[in-house]
VOPAGU-2260 file (C-alpha; in pm, 1 decimal, decimal comma):
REM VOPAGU-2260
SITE   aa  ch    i         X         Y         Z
SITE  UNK   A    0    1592,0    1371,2    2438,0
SITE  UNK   A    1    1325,0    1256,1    2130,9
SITE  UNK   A    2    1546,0    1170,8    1866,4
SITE  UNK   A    3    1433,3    1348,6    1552,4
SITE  UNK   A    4    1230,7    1171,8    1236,6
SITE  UNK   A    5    1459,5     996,6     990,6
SITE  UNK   A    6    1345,7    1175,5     684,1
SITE  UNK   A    7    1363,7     994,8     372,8
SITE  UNK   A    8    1218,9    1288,3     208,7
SITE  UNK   A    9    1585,5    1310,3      60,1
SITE  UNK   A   10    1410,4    1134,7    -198,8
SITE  UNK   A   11    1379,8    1464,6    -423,0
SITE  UNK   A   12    1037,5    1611,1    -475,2
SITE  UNK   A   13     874,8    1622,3    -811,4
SITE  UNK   A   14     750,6    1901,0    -962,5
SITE  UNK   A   15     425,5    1841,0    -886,6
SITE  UNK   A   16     138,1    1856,6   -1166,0
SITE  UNK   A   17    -224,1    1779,7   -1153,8
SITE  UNK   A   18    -319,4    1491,6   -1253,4
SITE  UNK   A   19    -427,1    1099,1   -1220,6
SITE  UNK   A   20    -294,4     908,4    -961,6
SITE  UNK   A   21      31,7     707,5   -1102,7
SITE  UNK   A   22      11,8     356,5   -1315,1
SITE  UNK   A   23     146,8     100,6   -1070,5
SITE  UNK   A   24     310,7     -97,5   -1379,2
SITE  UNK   A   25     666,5      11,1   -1240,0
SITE  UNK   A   26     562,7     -98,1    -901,0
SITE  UNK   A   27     499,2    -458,1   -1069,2
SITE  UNK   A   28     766,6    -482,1   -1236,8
SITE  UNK   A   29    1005,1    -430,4    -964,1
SITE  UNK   A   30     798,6    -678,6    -750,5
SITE  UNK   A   31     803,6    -956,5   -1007,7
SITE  UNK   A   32    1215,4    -902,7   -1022,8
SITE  UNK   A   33    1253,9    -939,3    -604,0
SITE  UNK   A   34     951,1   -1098,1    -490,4
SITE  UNK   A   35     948,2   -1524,7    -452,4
SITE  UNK   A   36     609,3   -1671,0    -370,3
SITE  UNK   A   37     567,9   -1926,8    -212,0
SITE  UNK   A   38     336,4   -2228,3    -136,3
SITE  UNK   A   39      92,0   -2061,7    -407,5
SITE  UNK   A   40      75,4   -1685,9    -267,8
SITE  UNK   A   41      20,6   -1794,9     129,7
SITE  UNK   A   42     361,6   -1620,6     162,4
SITE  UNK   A   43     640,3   -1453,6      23,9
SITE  UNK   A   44    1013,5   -1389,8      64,6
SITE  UNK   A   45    1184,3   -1076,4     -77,4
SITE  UNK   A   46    1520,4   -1062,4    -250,2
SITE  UNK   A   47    1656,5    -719,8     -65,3
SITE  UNK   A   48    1999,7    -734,9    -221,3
SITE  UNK   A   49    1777,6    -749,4    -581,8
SITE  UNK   A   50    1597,5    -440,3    -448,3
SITE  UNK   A   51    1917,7    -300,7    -310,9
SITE  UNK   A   52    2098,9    -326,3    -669,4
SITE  UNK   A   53    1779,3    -189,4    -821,3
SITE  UNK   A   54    1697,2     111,8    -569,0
SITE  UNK   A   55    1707,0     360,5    -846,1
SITE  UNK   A   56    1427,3     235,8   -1007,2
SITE  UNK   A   57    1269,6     191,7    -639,1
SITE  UNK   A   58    1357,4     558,8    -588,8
SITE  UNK   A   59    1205,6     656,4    -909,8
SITE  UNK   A   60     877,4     463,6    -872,8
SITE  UNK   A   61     897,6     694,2    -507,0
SITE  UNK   A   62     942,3     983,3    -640,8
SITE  UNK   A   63     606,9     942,6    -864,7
SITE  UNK   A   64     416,6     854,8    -566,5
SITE  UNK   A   65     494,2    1176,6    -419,7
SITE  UNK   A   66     383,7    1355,4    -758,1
SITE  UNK   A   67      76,6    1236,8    -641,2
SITE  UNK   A   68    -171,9    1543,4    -553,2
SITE  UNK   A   69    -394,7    1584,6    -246,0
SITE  UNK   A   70    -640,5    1715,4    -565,6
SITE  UNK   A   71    -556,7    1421,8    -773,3
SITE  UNK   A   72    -609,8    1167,3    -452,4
SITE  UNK   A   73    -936,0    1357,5    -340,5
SITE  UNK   A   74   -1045,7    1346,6    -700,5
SITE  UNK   A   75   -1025,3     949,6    -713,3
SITE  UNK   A   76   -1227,7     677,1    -649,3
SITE  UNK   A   77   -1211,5     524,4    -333,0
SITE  UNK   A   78   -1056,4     175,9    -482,8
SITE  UNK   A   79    -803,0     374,3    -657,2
SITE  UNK   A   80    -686,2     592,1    -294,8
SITE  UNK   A   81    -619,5     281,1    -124,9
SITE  UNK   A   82    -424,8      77,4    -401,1
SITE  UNK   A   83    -228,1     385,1    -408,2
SITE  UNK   A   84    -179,5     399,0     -36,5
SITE  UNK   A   85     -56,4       3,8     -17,8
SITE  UNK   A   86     131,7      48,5    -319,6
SITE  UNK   A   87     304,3     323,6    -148,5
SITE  UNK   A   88     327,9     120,3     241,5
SITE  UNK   A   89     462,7    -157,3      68,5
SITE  UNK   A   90     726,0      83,1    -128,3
SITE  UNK   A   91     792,9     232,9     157,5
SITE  UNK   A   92     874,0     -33,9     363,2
SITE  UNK   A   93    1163,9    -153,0     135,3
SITE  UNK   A   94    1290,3     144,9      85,9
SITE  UNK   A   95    1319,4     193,6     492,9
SITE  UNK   A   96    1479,8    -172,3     475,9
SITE  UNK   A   97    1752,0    -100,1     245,6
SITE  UNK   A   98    1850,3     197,8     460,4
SITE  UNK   A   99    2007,5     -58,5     703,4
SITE  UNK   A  100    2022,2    -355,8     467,7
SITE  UNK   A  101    2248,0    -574,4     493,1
SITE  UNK   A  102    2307,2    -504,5     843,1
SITE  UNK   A  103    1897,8    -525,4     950,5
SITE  UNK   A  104    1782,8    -854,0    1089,7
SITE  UNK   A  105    1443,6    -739,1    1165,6
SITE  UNK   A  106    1245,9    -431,4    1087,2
SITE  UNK   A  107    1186,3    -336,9    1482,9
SITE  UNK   A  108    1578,1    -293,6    1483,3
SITE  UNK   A  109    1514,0      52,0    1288,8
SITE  UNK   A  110    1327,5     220,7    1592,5
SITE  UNK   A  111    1435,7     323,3    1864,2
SITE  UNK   A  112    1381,8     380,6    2253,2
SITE  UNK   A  113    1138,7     677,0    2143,1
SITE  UNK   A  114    1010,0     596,8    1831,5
SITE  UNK   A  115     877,0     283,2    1630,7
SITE  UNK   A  116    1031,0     233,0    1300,7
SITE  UNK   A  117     650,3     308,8    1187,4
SITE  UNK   A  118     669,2     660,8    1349,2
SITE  UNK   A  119    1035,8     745,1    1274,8
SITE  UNK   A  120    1083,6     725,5     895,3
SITE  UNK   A  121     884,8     955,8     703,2
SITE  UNK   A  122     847,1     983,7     365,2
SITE  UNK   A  123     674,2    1247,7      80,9
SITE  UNK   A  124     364,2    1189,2      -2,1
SITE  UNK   A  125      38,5    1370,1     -73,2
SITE  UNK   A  126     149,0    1707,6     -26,8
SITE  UNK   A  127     380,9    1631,5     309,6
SITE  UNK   A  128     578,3    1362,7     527,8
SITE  UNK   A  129     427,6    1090,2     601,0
SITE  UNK   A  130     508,4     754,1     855,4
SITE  UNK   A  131     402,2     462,5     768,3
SITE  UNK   A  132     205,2     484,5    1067,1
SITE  UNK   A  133      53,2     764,9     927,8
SITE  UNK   A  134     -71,8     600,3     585,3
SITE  UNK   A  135    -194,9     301,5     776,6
SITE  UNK   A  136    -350,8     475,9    1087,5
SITE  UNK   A  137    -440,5     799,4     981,3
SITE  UNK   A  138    -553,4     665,7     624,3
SITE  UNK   A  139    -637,3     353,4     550,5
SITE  UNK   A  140    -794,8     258,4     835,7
SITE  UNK   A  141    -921,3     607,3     951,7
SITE  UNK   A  142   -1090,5     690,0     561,4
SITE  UNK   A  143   -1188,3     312,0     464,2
SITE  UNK   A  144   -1400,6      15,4     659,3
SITE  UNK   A  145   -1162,3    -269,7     492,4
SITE  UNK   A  146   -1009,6    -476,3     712,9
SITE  UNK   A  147    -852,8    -646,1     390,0
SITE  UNK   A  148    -599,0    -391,4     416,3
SITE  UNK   A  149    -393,3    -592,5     697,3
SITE  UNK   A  150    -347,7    -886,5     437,2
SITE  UNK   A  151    -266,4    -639,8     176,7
SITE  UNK   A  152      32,2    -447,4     337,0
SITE  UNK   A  153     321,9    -557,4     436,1
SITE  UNK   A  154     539,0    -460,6     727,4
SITE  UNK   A  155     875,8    -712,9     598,2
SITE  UNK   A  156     875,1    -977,4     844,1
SITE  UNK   A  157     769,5   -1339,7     816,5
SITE  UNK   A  158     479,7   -1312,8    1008,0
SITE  UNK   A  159     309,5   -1080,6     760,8
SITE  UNK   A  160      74,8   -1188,0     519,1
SITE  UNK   A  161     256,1   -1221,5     176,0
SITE  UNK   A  162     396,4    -905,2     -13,4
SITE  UNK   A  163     203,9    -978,3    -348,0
SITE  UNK   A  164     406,1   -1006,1    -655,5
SITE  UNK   A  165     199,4    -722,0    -839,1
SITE  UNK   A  166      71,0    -361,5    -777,2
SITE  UNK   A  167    -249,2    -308,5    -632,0
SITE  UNK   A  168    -500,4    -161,2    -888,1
SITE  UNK   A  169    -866,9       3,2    -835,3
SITE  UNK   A  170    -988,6    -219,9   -1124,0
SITE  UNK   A  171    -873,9    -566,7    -929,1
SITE  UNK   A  172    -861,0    -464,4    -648,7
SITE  UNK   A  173   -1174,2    -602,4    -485,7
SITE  UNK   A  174   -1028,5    -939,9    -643,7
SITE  UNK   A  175    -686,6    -863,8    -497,5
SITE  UNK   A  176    -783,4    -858,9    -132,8
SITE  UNK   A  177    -975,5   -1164,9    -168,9
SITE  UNK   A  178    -740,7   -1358,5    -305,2
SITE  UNK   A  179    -483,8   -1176,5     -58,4
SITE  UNK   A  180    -711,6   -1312,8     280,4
SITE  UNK   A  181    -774,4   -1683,0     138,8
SITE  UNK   A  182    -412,3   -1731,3      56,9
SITE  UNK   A  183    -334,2   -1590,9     472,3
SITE  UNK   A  184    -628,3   -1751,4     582,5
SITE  UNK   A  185    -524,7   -2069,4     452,1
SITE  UNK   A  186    -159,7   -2055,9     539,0
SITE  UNK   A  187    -135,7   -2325,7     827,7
SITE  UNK   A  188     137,3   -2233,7     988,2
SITE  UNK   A  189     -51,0   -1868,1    1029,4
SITE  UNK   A  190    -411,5   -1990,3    1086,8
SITE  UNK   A  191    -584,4   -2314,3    1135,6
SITE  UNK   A  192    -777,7   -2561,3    1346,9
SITE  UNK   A  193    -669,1   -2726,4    1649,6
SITE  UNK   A  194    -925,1   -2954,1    1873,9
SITE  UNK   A  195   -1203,4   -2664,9    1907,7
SITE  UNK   A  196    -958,2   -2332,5    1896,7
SITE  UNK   A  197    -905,7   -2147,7    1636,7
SITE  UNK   A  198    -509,8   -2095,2    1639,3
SITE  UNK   A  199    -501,2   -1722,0    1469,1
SITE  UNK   A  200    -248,3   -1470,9    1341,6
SITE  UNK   A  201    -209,5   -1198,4    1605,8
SITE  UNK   A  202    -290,1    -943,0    1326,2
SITE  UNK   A  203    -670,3   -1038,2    1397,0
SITE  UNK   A  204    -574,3    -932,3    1779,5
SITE  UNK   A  205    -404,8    -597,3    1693,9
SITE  UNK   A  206    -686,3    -512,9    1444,1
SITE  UNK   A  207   -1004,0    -728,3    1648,1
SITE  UNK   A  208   -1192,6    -332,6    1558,7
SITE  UNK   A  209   -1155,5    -311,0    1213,7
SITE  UNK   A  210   -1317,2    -697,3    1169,5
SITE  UNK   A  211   -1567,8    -611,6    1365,9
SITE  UNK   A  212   -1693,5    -308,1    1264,8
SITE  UNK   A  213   -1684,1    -457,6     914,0
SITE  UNK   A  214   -1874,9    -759,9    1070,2
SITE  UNK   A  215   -2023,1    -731,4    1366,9
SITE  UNK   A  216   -1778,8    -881,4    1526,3
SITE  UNK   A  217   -1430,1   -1090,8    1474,8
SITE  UNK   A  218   -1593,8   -1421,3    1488,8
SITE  UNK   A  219   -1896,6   -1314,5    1226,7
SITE  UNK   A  220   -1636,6   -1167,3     995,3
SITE  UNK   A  221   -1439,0   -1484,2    1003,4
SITE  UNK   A  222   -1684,0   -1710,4     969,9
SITE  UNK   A  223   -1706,7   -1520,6     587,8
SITE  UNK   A  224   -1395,8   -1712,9     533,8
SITE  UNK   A  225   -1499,8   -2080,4     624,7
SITE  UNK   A  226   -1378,4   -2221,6     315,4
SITE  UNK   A  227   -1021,7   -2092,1     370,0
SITE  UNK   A  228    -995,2   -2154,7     738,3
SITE  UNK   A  229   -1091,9   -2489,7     777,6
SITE  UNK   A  230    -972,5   -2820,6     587,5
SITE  UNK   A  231   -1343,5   -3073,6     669,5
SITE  UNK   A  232   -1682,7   -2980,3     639,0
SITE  UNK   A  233   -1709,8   -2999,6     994,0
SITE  UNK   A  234   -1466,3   -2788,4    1049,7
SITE  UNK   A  235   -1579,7   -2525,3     796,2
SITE  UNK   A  236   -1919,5   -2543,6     984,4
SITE  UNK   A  237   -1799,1   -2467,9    1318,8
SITE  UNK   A  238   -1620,6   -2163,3    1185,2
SITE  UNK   A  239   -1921,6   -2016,2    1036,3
SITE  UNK   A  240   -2151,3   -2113,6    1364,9
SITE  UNK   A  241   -1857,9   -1967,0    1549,0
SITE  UNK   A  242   -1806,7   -2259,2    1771,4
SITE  UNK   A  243   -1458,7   -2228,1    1807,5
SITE  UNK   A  244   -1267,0   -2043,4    2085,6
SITE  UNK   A  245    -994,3   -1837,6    2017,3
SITE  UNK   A  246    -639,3   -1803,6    2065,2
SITE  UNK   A  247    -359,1   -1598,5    1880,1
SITE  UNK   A  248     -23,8   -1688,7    1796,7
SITE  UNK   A  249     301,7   -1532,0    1872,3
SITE  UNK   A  250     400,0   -1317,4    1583,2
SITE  UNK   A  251     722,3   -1351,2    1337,2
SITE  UNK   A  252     928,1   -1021,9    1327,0
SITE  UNK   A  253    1208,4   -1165,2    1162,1
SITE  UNK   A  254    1292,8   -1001,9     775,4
SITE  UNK   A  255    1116,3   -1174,5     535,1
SITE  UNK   A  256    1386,3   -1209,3     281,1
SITE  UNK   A  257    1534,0   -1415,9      24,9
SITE  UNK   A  258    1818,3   -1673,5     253,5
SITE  UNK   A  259    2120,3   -1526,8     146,3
């Protein structure tokens, strides 16, 4: 038997007005209290028990993301729909974490033999209940050619890209995701140079599409991102006259957190 969605929508709905899409300022405050960066931004660690002692401001922050409008969203730009749709993956995710927390070791431990924990939990937003499969899949990547969304959300495990210390917002934003792929890009344990292969992330495996319709193609797109990839000017000029082979490493599901 299909076990049934785990609905987070106990979160309680809003009386719903018309209006902007919400300030993120909350969001960024909560990440500056239980977000650590480290080695300048290439990564992060989150303090869950922080999170866990502060989940009613999490909870509130929620709660205005799902006062959010379909008019409101439709109405926006299209920088300020997807800050608010990482804002709310990235809000999401914790929340889903601190369902189990402290007893979660690993976000793929919330799933189960039916579901992924990216199908299972759902949450309110826009109007209904959403997965986080849903606001990646059927949004993000269905609405918007970015592929700077993969460095910009943030699934709780180590082998994600960081969890930025600060909201996503439309006026940054193109700034944001820059800064966001240089920091992954140049994370060495994540991405880097060894003989002629280029040792990647498997993110740019799962998501090969989205780079290349962006680009062309996975190699064109990366070779973008030279400067970030490679340490030597040699190196940096292989990348962009994509002389490198490819191979992808395994991937990190372990929680990202703060060691307790």
């Amino acid at each position: 038997m299909r076990r049934r969605p785990l609905l987070l929508a106990a979160l309680p709905w809003p009386a719903v007005a018309e209006g902007a899409l919400p300030d993120g300022s909350p969001w960024t405050a909560l990440l500056r209290r239980h977000v650590r960066m480290l080695r300048g931004g290439q990564a992060s660690q989150v303090n869950y028990a922080g999170f866990a002692r502060d989940r009613a401001s999490l909870q509130t922050w929620l709660v205005q993301l799902a006062a959010a409008t379909r008019a409101a969203f439709d109405g926006a730009s299209s920088a300020e729909q997807q800050a608010f749709l990482i804002n709310a993956y990235n809000a999401c995710t914790i929340e889903l974490i601190l369902t189990h927390y402290p007893g979660v070791k690993s976000i793929k431990d919330l799933g189960s033999v039916f579901d992924s924990p990216w199908q299972r939990a759902r949450f309110p937003l826009l109007g209904t209940n959403l997965s986080l499969d849903d606001i990646e899949h059927g949004w993000l990547r269905k609405r918007y050619v970015e592929p700077r969304i993969h460095v910009a959300i943030n699934c709780a495990s180590v082998g994600c890209p960081a969890l930025r210390d600060e909201a996503y917002g439309a006026a940054k934003l193109e700034v944001q995701l820059d800064e966001q792929m240089a920091r992954f890009l140049g994370d060495r344990s994540r991405n880097r140079i060894e003989g002629s292969t280029l040792l990647l992330s498997r993110i740019f495996d799962w998501f090969e599409a989205d780079f290349s319709r962006a680009a062309g193609s996975l190699p064109a797109y990366l070779s973008r991102w030279a400067d970030a990839l490679a340490d030597t000017p040699e190196d940096r000029e292989r990348v962009r006259r994509r002389q490198l082979r490819f191979r992808f490493l395994d991937y990190d599901w372990a929680l990202n957190e703060v060691p307790r």
